[in-house]
C-alpha positions in Angstrom: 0.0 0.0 0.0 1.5 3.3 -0.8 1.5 6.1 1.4 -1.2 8.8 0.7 1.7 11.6 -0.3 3.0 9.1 -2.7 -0.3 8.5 -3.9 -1.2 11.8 -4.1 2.3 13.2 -6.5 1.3 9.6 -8.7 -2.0 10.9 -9.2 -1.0 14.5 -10.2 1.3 12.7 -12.6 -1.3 10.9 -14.1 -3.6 13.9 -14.9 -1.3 15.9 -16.4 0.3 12.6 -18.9 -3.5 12.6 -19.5 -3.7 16.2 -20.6 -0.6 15.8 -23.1 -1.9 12.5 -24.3 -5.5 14.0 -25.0 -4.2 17.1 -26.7 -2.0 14.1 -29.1 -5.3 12.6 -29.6 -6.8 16.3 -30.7 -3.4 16.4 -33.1 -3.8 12.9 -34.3 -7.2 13.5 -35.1 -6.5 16.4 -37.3 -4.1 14.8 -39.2 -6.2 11.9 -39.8 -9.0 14.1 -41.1 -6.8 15.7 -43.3 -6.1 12.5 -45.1 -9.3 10.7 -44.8 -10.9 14.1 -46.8 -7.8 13.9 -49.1 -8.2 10.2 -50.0 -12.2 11.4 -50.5 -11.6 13.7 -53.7 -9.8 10.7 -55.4 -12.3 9.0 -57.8 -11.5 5.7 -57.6 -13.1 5.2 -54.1 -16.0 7.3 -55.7 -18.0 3.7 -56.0 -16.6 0.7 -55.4 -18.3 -3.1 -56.9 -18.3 -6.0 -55.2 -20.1 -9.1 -57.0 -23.6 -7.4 -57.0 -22.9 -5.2 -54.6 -22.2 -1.3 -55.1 -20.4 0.5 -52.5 -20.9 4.0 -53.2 -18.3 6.4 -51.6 -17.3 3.9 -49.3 -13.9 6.2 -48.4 -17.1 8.6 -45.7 -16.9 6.0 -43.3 -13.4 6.5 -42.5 -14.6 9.7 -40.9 -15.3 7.8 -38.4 -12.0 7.7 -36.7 -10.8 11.2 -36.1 -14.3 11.5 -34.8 -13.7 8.7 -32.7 -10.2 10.2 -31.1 -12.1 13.6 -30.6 -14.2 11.6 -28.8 -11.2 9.6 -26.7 -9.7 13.1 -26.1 -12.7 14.5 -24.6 -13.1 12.1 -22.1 -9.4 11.8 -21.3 -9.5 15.7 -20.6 -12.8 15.3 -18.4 -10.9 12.5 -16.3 -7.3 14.6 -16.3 -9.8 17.3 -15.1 -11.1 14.7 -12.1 -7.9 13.3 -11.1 -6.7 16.6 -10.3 -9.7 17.4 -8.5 -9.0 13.9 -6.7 -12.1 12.8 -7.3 -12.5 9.6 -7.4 -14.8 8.4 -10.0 -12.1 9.3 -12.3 -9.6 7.5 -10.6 -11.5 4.3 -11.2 -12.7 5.4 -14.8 -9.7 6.4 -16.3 -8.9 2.5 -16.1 -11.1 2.1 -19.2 -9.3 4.0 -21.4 -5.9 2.7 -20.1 -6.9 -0.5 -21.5 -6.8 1.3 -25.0 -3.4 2.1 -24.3 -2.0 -1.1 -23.4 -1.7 -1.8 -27.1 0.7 1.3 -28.0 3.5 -0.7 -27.1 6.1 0.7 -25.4 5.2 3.6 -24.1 0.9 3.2 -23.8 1.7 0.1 -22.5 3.7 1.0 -19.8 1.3 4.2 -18.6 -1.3 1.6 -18.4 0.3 -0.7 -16.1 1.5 2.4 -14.2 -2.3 3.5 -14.4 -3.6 0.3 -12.8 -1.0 -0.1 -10.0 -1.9 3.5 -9.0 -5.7 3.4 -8.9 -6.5 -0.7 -8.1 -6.0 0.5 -4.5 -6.4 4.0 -3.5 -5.7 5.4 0.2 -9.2 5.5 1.9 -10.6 8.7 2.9 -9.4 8.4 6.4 -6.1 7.8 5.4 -5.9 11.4 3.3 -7.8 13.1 6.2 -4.5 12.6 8.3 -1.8 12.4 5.9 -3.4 16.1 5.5 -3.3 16.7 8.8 0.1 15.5 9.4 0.8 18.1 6.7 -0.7 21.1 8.0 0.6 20.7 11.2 4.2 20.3 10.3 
């Protein structure tokens, strides 16, 4: 079990990785719209035919995915915004998008192993009600 001062610098750490990894997201996202409306002007992908099938502009769904990472980076800067605040329903939440990042080896994988060892057990209430004492009074 790690002390609540510990616990406490770990979580300021995590919000603000969470803040620089939501604004990559943003930056991602732009970039990836950029192509996806680049590859959209190019005829070829204006209708595509499969056996009787006709796919027509079949290159609109991949708007899908910058969308999706605005998404992702709005709810990574909501629970950077609630770890800060120490709150913890974002303490326990931010676990579902760390298992997201588990698959950007090396460096996703290790903030989500760094993630889970810092929220599976958080200091109880109690426990930050004195380490805060113990701070004010020295």
């Amino acid at each position: 079990m790690k002390s609540p001062e510990q616990f406490q610098r770990h979580n300021k750490i995590i919000g603000k990785i969470l803040i620089v990894v939501s604004l990559l997201h943003l930056v991602f996202s732009a970039f990836m719209y950029n192509a996806v409306y680049f590859f959209d002007s190019w005829e070829i992908f204006s209708d595509i035919h499969i056996g009787g099938l006709t796919f027509r502009h079949p290159a609109a769904l991949m708007y899908a995915f910058p969308f999706f990472y605005v998404g992702l980076a709005i709810i990574e800067f909501i629970l950077a915004a609630g770890i800060l605040a120490n709150q913890k329903w974002a303490q326990k939440a931010s676990m579902a998008p760390a298992v997201f990042y588990f698959f950007n080896f090396p460096l996703g994988t290790a903030f989500c192993i760094y993630i889970f060892l810092t929220f599976w057990e958080t200091p109880t209430a109690a426990e930050m009600e004195v380490s805060q004492k113990a701070e004010e009074n020295s």
